[in-house]
Each structure stands twice: as structure tokens, then as C-alpha cells.
N, C-alpha and C positions, 0 to 999 in steps of 0.2 A: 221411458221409451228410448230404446237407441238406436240413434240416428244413422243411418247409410253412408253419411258424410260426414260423421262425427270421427274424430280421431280417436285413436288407441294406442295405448305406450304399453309394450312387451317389456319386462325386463330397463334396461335403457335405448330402446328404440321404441321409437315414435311416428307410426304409421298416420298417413294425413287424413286415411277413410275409411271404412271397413270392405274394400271389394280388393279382393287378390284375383291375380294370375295365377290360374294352378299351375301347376308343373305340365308341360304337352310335348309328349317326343315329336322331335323334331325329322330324325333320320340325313342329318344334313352334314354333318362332321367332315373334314378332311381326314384321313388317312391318318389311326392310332390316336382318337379321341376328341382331334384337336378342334376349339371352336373357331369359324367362317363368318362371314360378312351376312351371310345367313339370321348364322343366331344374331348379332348386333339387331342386324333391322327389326327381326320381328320382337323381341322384348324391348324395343326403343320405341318402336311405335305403339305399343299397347301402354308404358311410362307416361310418352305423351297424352295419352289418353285418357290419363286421368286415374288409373287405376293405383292403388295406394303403396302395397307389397306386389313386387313382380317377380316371381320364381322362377328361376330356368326347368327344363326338364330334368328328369331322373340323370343324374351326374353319377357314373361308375369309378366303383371306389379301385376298382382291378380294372384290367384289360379284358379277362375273364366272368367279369361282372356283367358288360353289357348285353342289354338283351338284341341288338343290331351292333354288327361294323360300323353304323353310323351315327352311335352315341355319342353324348357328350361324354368324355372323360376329364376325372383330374385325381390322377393316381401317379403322375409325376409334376414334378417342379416345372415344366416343358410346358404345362397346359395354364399355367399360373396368370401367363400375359393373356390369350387369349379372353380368360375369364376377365380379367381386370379391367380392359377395354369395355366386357357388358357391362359390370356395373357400375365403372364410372359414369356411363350411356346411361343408366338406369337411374342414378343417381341423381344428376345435372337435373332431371325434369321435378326432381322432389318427391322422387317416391323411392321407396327403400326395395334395396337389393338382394334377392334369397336366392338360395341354391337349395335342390332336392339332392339330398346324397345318398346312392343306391347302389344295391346287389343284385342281379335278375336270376342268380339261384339254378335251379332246373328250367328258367324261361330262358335261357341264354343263347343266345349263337342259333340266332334266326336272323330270317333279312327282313330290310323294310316292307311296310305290310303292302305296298303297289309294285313287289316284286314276288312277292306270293312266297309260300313254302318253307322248306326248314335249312339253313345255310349249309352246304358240302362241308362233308372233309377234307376236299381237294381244292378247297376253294379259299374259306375266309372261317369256315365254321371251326368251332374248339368245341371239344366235350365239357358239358355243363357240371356244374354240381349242386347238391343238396342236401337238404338232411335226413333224405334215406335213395335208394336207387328205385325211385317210382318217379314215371314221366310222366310228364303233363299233357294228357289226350292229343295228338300229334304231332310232338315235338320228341327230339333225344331222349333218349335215358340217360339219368344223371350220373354221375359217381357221388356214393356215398358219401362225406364228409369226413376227415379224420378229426381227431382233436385240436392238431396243430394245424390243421387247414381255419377250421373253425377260431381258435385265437387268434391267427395272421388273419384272418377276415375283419375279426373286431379292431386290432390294429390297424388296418386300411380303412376303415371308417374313421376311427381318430386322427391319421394323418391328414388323409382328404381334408376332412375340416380344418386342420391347421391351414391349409393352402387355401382354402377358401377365403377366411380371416385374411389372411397375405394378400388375396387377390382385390377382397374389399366390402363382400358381403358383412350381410350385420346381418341375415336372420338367416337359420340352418333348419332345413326339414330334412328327416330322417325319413327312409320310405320304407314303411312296416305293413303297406298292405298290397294289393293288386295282384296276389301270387309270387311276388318277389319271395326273394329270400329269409326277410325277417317276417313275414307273413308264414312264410312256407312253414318256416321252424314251431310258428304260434299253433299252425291247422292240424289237427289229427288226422285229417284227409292227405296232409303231404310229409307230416314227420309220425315216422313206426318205430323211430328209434325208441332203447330199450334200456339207454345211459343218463347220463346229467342232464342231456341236452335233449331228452323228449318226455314222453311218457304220461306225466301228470301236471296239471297246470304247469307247476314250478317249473318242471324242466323245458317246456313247449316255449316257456317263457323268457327264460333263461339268457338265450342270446340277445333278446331284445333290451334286455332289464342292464347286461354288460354293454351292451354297446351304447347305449346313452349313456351309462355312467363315464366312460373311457371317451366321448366324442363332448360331451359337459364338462370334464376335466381339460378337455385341449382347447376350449374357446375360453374367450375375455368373459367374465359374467354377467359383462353390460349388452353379449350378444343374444337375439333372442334364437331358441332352441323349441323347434316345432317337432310334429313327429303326425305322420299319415297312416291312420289305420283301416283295415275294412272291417266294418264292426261286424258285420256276417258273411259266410259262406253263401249264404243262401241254401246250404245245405243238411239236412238232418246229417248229427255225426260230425258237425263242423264247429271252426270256431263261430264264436257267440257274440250277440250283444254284453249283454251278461259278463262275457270274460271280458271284452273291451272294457266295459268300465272299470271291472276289479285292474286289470292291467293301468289302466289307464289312471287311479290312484296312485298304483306304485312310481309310476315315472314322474307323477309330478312330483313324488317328493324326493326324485333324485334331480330336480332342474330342468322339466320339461315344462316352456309358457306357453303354449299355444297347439290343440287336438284339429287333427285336417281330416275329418269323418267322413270316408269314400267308405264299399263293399266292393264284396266278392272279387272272383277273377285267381282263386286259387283252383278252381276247380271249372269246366262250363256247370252253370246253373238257369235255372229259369229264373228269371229277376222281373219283379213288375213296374216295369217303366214306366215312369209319369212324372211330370214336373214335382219338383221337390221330394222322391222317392226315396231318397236318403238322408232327409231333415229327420224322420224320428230316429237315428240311429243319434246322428247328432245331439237331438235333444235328450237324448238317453245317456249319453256322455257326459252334456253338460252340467245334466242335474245328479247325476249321479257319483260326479266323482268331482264334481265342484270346480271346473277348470275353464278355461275359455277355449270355445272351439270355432271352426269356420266348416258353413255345410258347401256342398257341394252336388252339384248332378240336378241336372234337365232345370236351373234355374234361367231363366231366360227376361222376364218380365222386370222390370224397376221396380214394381209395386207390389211382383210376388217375393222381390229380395227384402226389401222395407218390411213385409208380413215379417216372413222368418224371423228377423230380430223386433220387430214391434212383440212378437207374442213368445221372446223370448227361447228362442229353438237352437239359437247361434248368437255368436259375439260376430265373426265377418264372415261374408260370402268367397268365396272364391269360384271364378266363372272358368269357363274352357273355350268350349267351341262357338258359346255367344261370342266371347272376346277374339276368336279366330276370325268370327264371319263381321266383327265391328268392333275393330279397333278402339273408339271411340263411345263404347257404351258406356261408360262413366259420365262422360257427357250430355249423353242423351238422355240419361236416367236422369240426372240434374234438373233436367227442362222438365223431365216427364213427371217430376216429386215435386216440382214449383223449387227448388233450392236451386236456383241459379246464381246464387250468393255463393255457393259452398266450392264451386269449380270454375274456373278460367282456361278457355281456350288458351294454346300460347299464343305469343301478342304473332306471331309470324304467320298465324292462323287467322288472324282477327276478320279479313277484309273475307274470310269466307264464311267465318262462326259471326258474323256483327257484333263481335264483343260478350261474347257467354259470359256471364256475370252483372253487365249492367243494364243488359237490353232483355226484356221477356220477348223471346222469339219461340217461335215453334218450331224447335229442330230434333222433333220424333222420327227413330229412321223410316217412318211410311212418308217423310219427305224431301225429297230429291232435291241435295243441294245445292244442284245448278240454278233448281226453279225458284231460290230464297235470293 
């Protein structure tokens, strides 16, 4: 059985538990990429909490990449310190430091989602691009991609990662699904192209299969290299479970340790929401192409996370908006699985936690910790 609090070694990194931080845009940026006091608190405090891998959100490998003005970027040397600052912050508490490295494709050059709509061209907005000139139900029309747009793209994936390395991270996720761009190229729904780089598996595949190779060439080998996919469309005519896994053979044997199994969002679809709704996709992953993955989506419960990997669906969890709405669910999953062995409050926390680790208290969040 494995454990929710059992460690896991990638490569040469050695995660202390199986619960990640997914990647969660943040829209907080200063002006041309740069990360804020923002990003710092919020991946510091979910560190603190216990959580084992802390990912920042989708990090744009262009300027042109972002899917908001108010992305994280690190497509120049400029944004190197900002990053370093989180994960030395991430670091300090003992959990390891990841960055998602992304393209947003034809999703690009919109605003943040509490300002509504699709960014001006008079404004902040740039024209997107993709792997054919088809837009994504109310957003721009993209510009088709050249060749050489396309190889400087894969290059700007590999640099980025150099500067991440620099900056301080130890595990890189590559973001291959949610309609971005390396998704985009995979979907027959969003690439018509009729060259190398569409058509049939191989070529649909193509970009994804170069850019790990070119982004695993530019880390240490002791760094781990993840990679997020949506294993469906949810759409007839779309990409597949099926292809996920055959894909998802070939990258591990170019040096990918670690599958982050999300869907859809290349297209709108009808998706059937329910806690754990995207574990078989996961488990279809794992068993199929033999790799360690982490599921994700409407996981909420301690006990429905312990399932997934008790019955073997997943190697680790990676949470979102649980870990948005409770920092600290690491924690309270601990109390809530009797392993209050496996996680400590930090000691500057004690006189509010009584000592998480030595003391069996009951600190489930249906109880208010002023009344403990």
C-alpha cells in the first residue's frame, strides 16, 4: 500500500509525501512577467503546510506565450531573481520547488478571468498563435505557425528551463495539456495542419516528443522532469486516452519521471464532474505505460486521497482549490489518517497546532481553531 505520507524519490529529488501543489494561475504578475510578493506568500504558505512538491503556476516560456498580462514569466534572465526568492521560500520549509513551463498557444492574450473578456489590441492584447488558424470558441484567431516559429518555440522551452535550474528549482513540469499549445498540436480538434507537425499520430505528436527531448537535454539529470497531460478531449474526433498512453511511453523513454493526468479544455466539452473524475484517466496511464503519475481534480477528502493510491490509481495527489481554500490540508489530512507521526506543524505554529506530531488532537477543518 502507499502511503500519503510516504516519501518518493524522482530521479535525484526526494519529495517528503505524495501531495503536490498543482500549478493554479495566479493573474498577479507585475508588469512583463515578473513575479510579486504575491506569488512568494501564496506558494510559502501552502510549503508551510505541509505539502511535499509546490509548483508555481504555468510560467511562459515567450512574452507571447502568456495566456494573461498577468502570468508568470521566465523567458529572460530579468525574471531569474524573482523566481529564486520562491523557491528558496519553498525550499526552507522542506518541500521541493517546481515550476510548470508553458505556451498558451491560441489561448493567449486574454485578461484575467474577474476582468471578463478577450484582451484589446489597443491595450495589452497580442495576436495568438497555433498550430493551424482556428480559434478557440471566443477567443482571437490565431496565426498559423511557421516552422521557424515552431523551432524558436522549442528553444524557448529549453532556455526557460535552464533559468529555472539557475533560479533553483529541482522538478520541471512541462504543460502539455488544458488547450495550451503542446495540447493544441496533440488534438485533431485544434491542429489541421497537413506537414511534419500534424496529421497523424506522429506528426500531432511531434512538438511534444522535441520539446522534452531539447528541455531534458538542458537540466542536470538529477533534476526531476514531469510532464501534464489531458488524457481526453472529452470529445469524439479528439485526442484520446489511448493516445495519452502510447505518448506517454515515448517520453518516458526520452527522460520524463513523473505523468500530472488532468483533461480536456482544448475545446468546451461536457465533462462529468465528480470527485475523482479524472483518476481513471490516471490509472490508465499508469498501468499502461508503466510510469508514476499524480491524479488530480475534485480530490478534496484525506481518505478519498489514501483510496486513489491504496487501490493503486496514482503514485501522488496533486490538489488545487482544496489547497486554495486550506492551506494547511496536509496537516489535517495527517490528524484525519491517525499519522500524526508523518507531519509537524512548524515549531512557530506549535502554541496553535499543540504540537502536530506528538499530541493526538483533533484538528479536522470542521474545527475552529480558536475553539482548540
Amino acid at each position: 500500500m502507499t502511503d500519503l505520507f510516504a516519501p518518493i524519490t524522482l530521479r535525484g529529488v526526494t519529495i517528503r509525501n505524495r501531495i503536490g501543489v498543482a500549478p493554479m494561475c495566479q493573474y498577479s504578475c507585475a508588469p512583463d512577467g515578473l513575479a510579486t510578493d504575491w506569488h512568494l506568500a501564496h506558494l510559502h504558505a501552502r510549503a508551510i503546510g505541509g505539502a511535499g512538491l509546490v509548483v508555481t503556476e504555468a510560467t511562459a516560456v515567450t512574452p507571447e506565450g502568456r495566456i494573461t498580462p498577468g502570468d508568470l514569466g521566465l523567458w529572460s534572465d530579468a525574471h531569474i531573481a524573482g523566481h529564486a526568492r520562491i523557491a528558496r521560500a519553498i525550499a526552507s520549509t522542506g518541500a521541493v520547488a517546481g515550476t510548470q513551463i508553458a505556451h498558451a498557444g491560441r489561448k493567449a492574450s486574454t485578461n484575467p478571468p474577474w476582468q471578463g473578456g478577450v484582451a484589446g489590441e489597443d491595450a495589452h492584447g497580442w495576436t495568438p498563435i497555433g498550430p493551424s488558424a482556428l480559434a478557440f470558441p471566443g477567443l482571437k484567431e490565431p496565426r498559423a505557425m511557421s516552422e521557424e516559429e515552431i523551432l524558436s518555440t522549442i528553444d524557448a522551452f529549453a532556455a526557460t528551463a535552464r533559468r529555472a535550474i539557475t533560479a533553483g528549482y529541482r522538478f520541471i513540469e512541462l504543460h502539455a495539456a488544458h488547450g495550451y499549445l503542446l495540447h493544441q498540436f496533440l488534438s485533431p480538434l485544434a491542429n489541421h495542419r497537413n506537414d511534419a507537425w500534424g496529421g497523424d499520430f506522429a506528426g500531432r505528436t511531434r512538438l511534444t516528443l522535441e520539446t522534452v527531448r531539447a528541455v531534458r537535454a538542458a537540466i542536470p539529470d538529477d533534476v526531476a522532469l514531469g510532464i501534464r497531460f489531458s488524457h481526453t478531449d472529452w470529445l469524439e474526433g479528439g485526442w484520446t486516452t489511448e493516445e495519452t498512453v502510447e505518448l506517454s511511453r515515448l517520453v518516458k523513454a526520452l527522460g520524463v519521471d513523473l505523468f500530472d493526468i488532468s483533461s480536456g479544455a482544448v475545446m468546451p466539452a461536457k465533462i462529468p464532474l465528480e470527485p475523482g473524475y479524472q483518476v481513471p484517466g490516471a490509472s490508465a496511464v499508469r498501468h499502461g505505460a508503466a510510469v508514476p503519475v499524480a491524479a488530480v481534480g475534485l480530490i478534496t477528502e484525506p481518505q478519498h486521497a489514501q483510496q486513489i493510491l491504496t487501490e493503486g490509481h496514482a503514485d501522488m495527489i496533486f490538489l488545487a482549490r482544496a489547497l486554495l481554500r486550506d492551506p494547511y490540508w496536509p496537516l489535517h489530512a495527517a490528524v484525519a489518517l491517525g499519522r500524526t507521526d508523518a507531519l509537524k506543524a512548524p515549531a512557530q505554529y506549535d502554541r496553535a497546532w499543540g504540537g502536530l506530531g506528538k499530541m493526538a488532537v483533533d484538528f479536522s477543518p470542521a474545527v475552529p481553531l480558536q475553539a482548540l
